[in-house]
N, C-alpha and C positions, 0 to 999 in steps of 0.2 A: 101730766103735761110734759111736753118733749122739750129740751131747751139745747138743741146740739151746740148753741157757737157756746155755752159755757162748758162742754165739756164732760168729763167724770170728775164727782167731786169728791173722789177719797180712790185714789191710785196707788197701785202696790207700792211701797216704797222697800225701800234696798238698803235704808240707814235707821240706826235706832232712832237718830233724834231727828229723823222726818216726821210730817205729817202722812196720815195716821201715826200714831202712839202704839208700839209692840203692845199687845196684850200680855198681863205680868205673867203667864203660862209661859212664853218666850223667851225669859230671861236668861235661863240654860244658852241657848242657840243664837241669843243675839248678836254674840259676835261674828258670827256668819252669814248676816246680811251684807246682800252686795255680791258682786259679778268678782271671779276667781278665775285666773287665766296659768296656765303652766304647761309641762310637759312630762311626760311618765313611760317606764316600760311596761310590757305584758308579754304572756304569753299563757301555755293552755298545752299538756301533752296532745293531744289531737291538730295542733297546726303544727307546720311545718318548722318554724322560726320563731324565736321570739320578734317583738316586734317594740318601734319607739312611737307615738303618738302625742300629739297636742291635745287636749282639755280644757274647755271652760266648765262653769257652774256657777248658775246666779239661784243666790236665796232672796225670797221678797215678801212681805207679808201686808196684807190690809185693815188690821186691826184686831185680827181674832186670832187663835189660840191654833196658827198652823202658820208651817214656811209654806209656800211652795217652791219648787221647786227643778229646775231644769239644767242637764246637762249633755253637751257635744262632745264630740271628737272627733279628731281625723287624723289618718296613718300617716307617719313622716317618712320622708328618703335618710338617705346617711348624712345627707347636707342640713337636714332641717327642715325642707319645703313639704307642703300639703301633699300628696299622693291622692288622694280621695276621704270622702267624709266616710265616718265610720260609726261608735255607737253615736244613738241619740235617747233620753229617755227624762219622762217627766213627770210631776208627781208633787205628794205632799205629805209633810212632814206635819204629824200631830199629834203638839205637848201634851202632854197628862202634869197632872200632880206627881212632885217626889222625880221630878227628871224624867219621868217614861215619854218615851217616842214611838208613837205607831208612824212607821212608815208606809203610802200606797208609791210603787212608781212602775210604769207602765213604759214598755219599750213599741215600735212601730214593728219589730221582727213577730211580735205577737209573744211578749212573755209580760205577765202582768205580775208583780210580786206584794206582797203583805210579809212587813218585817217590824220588828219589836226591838226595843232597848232602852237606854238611858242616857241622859247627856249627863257627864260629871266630869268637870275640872277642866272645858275646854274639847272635849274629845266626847262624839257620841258614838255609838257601838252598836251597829240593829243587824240583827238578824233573820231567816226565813223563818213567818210563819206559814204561811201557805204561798202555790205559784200555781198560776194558772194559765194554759197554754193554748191559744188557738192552734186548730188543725194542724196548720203547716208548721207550724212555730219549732225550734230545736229544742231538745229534750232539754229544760232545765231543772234540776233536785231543788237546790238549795243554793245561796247563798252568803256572805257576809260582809260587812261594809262596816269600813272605819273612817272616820272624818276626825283630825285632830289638826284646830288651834296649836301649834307651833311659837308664833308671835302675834300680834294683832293684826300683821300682814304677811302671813303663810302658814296655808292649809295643806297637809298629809292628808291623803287618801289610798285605802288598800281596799283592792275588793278581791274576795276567795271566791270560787265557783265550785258545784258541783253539778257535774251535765253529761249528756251522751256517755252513763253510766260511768263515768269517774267519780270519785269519793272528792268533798271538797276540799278542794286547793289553791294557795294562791294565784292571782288572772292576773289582778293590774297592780300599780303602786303611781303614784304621782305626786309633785309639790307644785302646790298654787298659789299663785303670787295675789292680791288683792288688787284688784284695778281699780282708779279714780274714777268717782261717780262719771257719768257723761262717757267713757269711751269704748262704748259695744263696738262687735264687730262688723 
């Protein structure tokens, strides 16, 4: 039976002690429930310049034994202002027993990744296990992502690349500040 004026009754939440209740596989990564706003450099020998960019990232889960996942970005000027929106890519993270993380995250440019690792001590580690690329997509090997608690409010992020036959290397680096429930963009 359909009952739209009441809604969904069990919504992702973004805090450990919302309703839904993290599933105890979660524990590792529950401090990084919730929306992460910052800003970071990158660059890549194949472009021109390095470059400064903004970054969000919201972790959220409904009960079960995975984040999901989602994060933006967009290029900044030398002032700080948006330039244009830049990556976007979404996905999910899912616990295992003993810390393991399989991560799936899935970019719109047509690059789909399967990564592996562990969350311990605040900081989780995954790496490529497989990528798979539509047609058009740019060549991507490999690469690796680090997410590390800092404090309870700032999250470090590095991501290495290896693509358009480069061996991997560092891309991006960022620090993310923790936003108060309620203020998306």
């Amino acid at each position: 039976m359909n009952h739209p004026a009441r809604g969904f009754p069990f919504p992702d939440a973004l805090d450990p002690d919302a309703s839904p209740a993290p599933h105890p596989l979660l524990a590792p990564v529950s401090g990084y429930l919730g929306t992460w706003r910052g800003t970071g450099r990158g660059g890549y020998p194949t472009l021109e310049a390095e470059f400064t960019y903004a970054q969000e990232v919201t972790f959220s889960h409904d009960g079960r034994p995975f984040l999901a996942y989602e994060a933006r970005a967009w290029l900044l000027d030398a002032q700080g202002d948006p330039l244009r929106p830049s990556a976007r890519e979404t996905g999910w993270w899912r616990l295992q027993p003993d810390g393991l993380v399989e991560a799936l995250i899935t970019q719109p440019t047509g690059i789909a990744e399967i990564l592996a690792g562990h969350a311990r001590d605040g900081a989780v580690d995954l790496a490529t296990e497989q990528v798979s690329l539509a047609p058009t997509a740019k060549e991507v090997d490999a690469t690796r992502r680090r997410y590390t608690l800092t404090d309870k409010d700032t999250l470090t992020f590095v991501h290495d690349l290896a693509a358009v036959g480069r061996p991997l290397q560092h891309h991006l680096a960022a620090e993310l500040r923790r936003e108060p429930p309620g203020q998306g963009i």
